[in-house]
N, C-alpha and C positions, 0 to 999 in steps of 0.2 A: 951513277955507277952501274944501275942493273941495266939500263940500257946500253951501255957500254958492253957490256959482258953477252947482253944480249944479242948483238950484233957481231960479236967475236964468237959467239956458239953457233950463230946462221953461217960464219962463214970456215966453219971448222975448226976454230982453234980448241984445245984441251983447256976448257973453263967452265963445265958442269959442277964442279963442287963452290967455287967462287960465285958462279952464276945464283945457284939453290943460296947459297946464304946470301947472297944480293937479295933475292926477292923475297925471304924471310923477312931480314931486315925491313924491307920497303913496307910489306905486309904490317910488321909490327908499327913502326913508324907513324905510318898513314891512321891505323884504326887508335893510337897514341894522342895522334893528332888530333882528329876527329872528337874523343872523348873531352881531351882539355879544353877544345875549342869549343865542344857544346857546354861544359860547366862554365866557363871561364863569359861565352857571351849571351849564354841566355838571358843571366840577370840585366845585362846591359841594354840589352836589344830591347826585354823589358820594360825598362825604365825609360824609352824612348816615345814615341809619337802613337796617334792611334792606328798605324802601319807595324806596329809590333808584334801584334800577334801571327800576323802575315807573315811577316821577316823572320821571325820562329819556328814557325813550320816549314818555310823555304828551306832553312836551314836543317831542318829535321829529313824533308825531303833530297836535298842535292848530296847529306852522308849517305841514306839510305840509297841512294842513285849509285853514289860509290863504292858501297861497299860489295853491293851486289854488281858493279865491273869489276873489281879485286877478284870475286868470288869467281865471275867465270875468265878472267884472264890469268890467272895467277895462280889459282890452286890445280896440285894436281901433282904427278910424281913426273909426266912428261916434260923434263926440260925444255925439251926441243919445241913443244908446241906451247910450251909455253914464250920463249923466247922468239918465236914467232909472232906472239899478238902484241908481244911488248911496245912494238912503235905506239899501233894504235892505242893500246893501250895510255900509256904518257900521253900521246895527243890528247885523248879523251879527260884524262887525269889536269891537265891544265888548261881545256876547257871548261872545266868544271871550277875551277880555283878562280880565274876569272871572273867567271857568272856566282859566285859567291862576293869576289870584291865589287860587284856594279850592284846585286841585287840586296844586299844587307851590312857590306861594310865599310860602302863607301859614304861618305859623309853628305854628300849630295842628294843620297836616297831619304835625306830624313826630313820630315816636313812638320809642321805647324799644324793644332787642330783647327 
């Protein structure tokens, strides 16, 4: 949806206040996400292979990687530039989701000591 809005505010339309609560939303959403996902799969990741501690911190690293594009894509009171990095933005946002499921959640990454 924010990218949606995002793209209807590059091309003029009156969608600044929908837009600001789209990427609020997205904001809260995302760092939502992030928190359940690091409670929810630490233990598990743990209880996995001697690759666990690895797969822990990857996972520690690719939030902190996200949060900080959030932080400069997304904050800020300029709509306008902010709806400008939004592609890149998402691109970057499901590159990362991605290299989370190859690098720690996909079943295949788990081996035998």
């Amino acid at each position: 949806m924010a990218e949606d809005l995002a793209e209807k505010l590059r091309t003029g339309e009156a969608v600044r206040k929908p837009f600001g609560d789209a990427v609020f939303a997205l904001l809260q959403e995302l760092l939502d996400h992030n928190r359940s996902e690091e409670t929810l799969l630490e233990p598990l990741l743990r209880a996995g292979d001697t690759y666990s501690p690895q797969r822990i911190s990857r996972m520690f690293e690719e939030h902190a990687g996200e949060h900080e594009l959030m932080r400069q894509a997304l904050h800020g009171s300029d709509l306008g530039g902010v709806a400008q990095s939004m592609p890149e933005f998402g691109e970057t946002l499901r590159a990362h989701m991605d290299a989370e499921e190859r690098t720690f959640l996909h079943a295949r990454v788990l081996r035998d000591d």
